[in-house]
Each structure stands twice: as C-alpha cells, then as structure tokens.
KEGUMAR-371230 format. One record per residue (C-alpha): residue in one letter; y, z, x; residue number from 1. Coordinates in steps of 0.05 Angstrom, whole numbers, plus 5000, padded with zeros to 4 digits. Each point is the difference from the previous one (the first is absolute). Layout:
BEGIN
{aa->A | y->Y | z->Z | x->X | i->NUM}
...
! end
This chain:
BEGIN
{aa->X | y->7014 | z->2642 | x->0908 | i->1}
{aa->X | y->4953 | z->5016 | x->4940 | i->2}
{aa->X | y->4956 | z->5059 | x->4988 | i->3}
{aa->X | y->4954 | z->5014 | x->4941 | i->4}
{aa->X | y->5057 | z->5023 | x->4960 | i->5}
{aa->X | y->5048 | z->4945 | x->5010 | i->6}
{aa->X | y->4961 | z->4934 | x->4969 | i->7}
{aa->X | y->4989 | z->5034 | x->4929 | i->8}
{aa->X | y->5086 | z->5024 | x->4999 | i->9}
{aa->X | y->5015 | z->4935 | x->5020 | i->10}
{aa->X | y->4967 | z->4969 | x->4944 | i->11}
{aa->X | y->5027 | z->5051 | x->4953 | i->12}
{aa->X | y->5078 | z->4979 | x->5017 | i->13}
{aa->X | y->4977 | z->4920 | x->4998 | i->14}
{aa->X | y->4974 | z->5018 | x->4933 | i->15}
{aa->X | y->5068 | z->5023 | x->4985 | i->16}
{aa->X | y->5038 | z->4946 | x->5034 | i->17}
{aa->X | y->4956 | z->4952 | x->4950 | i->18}
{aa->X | y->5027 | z->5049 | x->4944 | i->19}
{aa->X | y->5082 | z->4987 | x->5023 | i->20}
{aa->X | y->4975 | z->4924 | x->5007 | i->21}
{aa->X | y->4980 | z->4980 | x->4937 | i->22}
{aa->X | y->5038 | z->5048 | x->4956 | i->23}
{aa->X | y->5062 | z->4964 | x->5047 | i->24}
{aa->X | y->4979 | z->4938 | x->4975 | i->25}
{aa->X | y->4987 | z->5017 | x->4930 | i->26}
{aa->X | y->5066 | z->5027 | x->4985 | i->27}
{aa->X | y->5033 | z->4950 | x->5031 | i->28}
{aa->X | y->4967 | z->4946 | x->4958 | i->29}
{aa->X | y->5020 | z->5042 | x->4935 | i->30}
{aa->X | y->5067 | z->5020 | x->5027 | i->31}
{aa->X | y->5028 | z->4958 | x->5056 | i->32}
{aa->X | y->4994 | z->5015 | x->5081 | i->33}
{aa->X | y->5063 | z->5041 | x->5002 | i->34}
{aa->X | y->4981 | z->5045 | x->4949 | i->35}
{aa->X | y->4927 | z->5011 | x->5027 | i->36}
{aa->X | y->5025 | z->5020 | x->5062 | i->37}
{aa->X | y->5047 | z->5051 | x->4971 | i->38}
{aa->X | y->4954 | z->5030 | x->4961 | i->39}
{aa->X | y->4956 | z->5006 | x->5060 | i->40}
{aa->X | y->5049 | z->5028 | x->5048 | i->41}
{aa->X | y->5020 | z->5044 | x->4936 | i->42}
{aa->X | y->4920 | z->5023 | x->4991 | i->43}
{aa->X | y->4990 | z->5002 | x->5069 | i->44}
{aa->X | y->5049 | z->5043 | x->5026 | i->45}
{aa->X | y->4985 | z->5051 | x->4950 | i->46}
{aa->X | y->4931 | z->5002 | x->5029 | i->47}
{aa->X | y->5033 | z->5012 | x->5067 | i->48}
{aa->X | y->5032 | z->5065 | x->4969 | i->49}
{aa->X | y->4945 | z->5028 | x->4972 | i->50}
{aa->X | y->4967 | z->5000 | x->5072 | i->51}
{aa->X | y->5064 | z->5035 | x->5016 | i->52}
{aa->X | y->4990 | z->5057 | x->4955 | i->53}
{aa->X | y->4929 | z->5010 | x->5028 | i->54}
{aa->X | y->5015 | z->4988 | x->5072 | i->55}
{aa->X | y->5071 | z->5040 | x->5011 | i->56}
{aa->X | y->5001 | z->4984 | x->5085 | i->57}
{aa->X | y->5062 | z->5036 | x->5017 | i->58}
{aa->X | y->5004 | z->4946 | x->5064 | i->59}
{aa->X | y->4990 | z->4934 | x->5016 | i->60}
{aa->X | y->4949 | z->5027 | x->5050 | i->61}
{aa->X | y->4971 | z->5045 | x->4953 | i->62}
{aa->X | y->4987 | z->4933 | x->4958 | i->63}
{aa->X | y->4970 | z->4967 | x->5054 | i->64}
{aa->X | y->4957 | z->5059 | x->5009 | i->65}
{aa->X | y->4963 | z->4991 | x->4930 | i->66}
{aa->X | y->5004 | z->4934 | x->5012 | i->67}
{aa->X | y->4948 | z->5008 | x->5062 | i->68}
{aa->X | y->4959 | z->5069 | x->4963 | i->69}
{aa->X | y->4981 | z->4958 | x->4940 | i->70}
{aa->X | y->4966 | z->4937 | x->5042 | i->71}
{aa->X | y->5062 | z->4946 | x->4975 | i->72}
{aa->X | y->4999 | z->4999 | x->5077 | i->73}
{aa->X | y->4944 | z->4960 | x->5014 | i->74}
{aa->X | y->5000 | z->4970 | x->4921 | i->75}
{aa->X | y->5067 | z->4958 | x->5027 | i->76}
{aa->X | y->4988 | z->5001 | x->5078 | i->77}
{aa->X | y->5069 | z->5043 | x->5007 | i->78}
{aa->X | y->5034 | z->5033 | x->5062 | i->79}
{aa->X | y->5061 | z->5035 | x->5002 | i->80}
{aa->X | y->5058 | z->5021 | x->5036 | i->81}
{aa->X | y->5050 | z->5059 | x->4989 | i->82}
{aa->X | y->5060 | z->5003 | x->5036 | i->83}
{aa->X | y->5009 | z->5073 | x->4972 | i->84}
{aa->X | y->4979 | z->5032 | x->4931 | i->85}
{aa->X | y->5046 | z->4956 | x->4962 | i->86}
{aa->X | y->4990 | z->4936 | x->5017 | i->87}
{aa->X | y->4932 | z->4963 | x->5013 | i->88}
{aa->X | y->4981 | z->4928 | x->5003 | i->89}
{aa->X | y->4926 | z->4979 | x->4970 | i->90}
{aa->X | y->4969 | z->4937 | x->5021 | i->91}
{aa->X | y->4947 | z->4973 | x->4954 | i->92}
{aa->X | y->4953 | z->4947 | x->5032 | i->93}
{aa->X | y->4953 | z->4989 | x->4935 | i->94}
{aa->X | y->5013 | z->5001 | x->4918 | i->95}
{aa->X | y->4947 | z->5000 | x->4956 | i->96}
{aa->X | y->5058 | z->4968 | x->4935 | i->97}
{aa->X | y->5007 | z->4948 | x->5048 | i->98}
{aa->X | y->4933 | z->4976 | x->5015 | i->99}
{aa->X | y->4983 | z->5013 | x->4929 | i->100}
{aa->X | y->5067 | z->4953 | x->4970 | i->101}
{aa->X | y->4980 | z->4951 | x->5064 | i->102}
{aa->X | y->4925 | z->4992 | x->4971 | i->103}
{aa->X | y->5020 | z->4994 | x->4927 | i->104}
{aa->X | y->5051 | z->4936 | x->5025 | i->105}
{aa->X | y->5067 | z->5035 | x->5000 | i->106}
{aa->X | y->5047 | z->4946 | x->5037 | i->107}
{aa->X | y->5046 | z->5028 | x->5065 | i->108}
{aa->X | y->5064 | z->5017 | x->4949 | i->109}
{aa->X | y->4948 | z->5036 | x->4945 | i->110}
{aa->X | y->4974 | z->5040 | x->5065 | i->111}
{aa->X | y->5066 | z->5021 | x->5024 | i->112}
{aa->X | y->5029 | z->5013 | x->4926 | i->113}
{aa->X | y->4934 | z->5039 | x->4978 | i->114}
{aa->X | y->5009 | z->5036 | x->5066 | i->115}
{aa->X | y->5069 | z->5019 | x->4993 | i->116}
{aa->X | y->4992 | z->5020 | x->4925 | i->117}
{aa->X | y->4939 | z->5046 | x->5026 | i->118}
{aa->X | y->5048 | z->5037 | x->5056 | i->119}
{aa->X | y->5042 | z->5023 | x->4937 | i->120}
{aa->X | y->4948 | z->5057 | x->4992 | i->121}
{aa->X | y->5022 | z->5027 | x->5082 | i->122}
{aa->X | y->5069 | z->4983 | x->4987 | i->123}
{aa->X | y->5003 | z->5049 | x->4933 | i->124}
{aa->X | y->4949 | z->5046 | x->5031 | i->125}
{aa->X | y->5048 | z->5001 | x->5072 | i->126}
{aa->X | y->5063 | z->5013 | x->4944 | i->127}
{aa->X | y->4966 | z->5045 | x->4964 | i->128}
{aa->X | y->4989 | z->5044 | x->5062 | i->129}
{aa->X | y->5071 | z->4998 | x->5023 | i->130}
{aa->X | y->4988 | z->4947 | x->5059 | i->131}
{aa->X | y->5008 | z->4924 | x->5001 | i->132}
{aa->X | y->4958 | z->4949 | x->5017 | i->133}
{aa->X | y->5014 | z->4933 | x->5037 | i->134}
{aa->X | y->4953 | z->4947 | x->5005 | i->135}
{aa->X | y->5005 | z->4949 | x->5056 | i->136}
{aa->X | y->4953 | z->4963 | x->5002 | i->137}
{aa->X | y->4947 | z->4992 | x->4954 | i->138}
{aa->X | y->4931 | z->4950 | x->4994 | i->139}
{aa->X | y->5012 | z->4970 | x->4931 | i->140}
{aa->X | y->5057 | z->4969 | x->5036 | i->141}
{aa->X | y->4963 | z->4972 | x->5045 | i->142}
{aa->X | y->5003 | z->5052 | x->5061 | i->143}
{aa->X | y->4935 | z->5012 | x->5041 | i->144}
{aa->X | y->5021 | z->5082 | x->4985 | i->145}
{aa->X | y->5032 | z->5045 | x->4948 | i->146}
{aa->X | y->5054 | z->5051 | x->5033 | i->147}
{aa->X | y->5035 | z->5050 | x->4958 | i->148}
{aa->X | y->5054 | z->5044 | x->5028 | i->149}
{aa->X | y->5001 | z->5068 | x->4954 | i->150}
{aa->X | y->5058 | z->5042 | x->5020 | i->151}
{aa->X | y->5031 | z->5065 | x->4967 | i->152}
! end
C-alpha cells in the first residue's frame, strides 16, 4: 500500500541502492570481487551502528515500533509478529535496493549478494543493541518475501 509519503522514500533508498551498486562494481574492478565485498560489508555495517547509537530500542518490539512510527512500514510493505518483547519476526513484501539493482541489470547472484551485503547494516545495528538478528528468507535470493527473526 502507498500513500503520499511512501513513493518519494522509496526513491530515496533506490537512489542509495544505485549508490552500493556501482561503488560495488567499481571497487571490484580496481580491487577484485572478494575484496569489494569486504569492504562493503566492512562500510556497511558501520552504517548499521551508527543507526544504533541514534535509535537505542531497548526490545526487539520496541524496534519494530520505530520501525512502524517512522512510515518504513508502508516504504517496505512490512508486518510483524512478536511472540513476546524479545523476539519478533518482520516480513518485508517490497524493497526499493532491489527494484532499484533489478532496473540497473543486476543478475539473480548480484541481487542476492548486494542484498545480503545491505542486511550487514540490521545485523550490526541488531548487535549493537544487544539482540541478534536472523534472516530466513530474503528476496535477493530469490524469495517472494524477506523475514527477519530479531530476538534478545
């Protein structure tokens, strides 16, 4: 479901899925695919702990909370289920970095690598906050949804 709000955010994170995919591909023509996607994962995941810093959920559920309050909500088609305070699953039914890496010509393993460098950021941010994230399925694979399992 989109509203107003959600078109213009959506093109803000393809814009910055465009941004991972060509610096991705630029490194790794000066430095080789391994290290690209080390520095990456490396750059990436300290992105993930500065949102850590500003966010500071004490739960899982508190995360999911902000989640919903600042519209990512709608921006990714999410729902969620908590089980208690601690542990919560998140389905995502739409990413903007993958439509965006799908348009520019990113092949099925780019998608799912690009994907799974980009869920560094939640993984550090998740660490950073004391809780752990598991991700179980996810669209750059190939899934028709994303679900992520954070748990305390």
């Amino acid at each position: 479901m989109t509203n107003e709000n959600t078109i213009p955010v959506r093109k803000a994170i393809e814009d910055r899925g465009a941004w991972l995919f060509f610096l991705f591909r630029e490194m790794a023509k000066e430095f080789g695919r391994k290290k690209a996607e080390e520095i990456s994962r490396i750059a990436i995941r300290e992105f993930g702990k500065a949102k850590a810093v500003k966010e500071k959920s004490s739960t899982p559920k508190e995360w999911v909370k902000k989640h919903v309050e600042k519209g990512s909500k709608e921006i990714f088609e999410s729902k969620s289920e908590h089980s208690d305070e601690n542990n919560v699953e998140l389905e995502f039914h739409y990413c903007p970095l993958l439509e965006r890496w799908k348009e520019l010509g990113a092949n099925q393993e780019e998608q799912d690598l690009l994907c799974d460098i980009a869920m560094e950021g939640d993984r550090a941010k998740a660490e950073a906050l004391g809780f752990k994230v598991e991700i179980t399925r996810r669209m750059g694979k190939g899934d028709k949804i994303c679900k992520v399992l954070i748990k305390k």
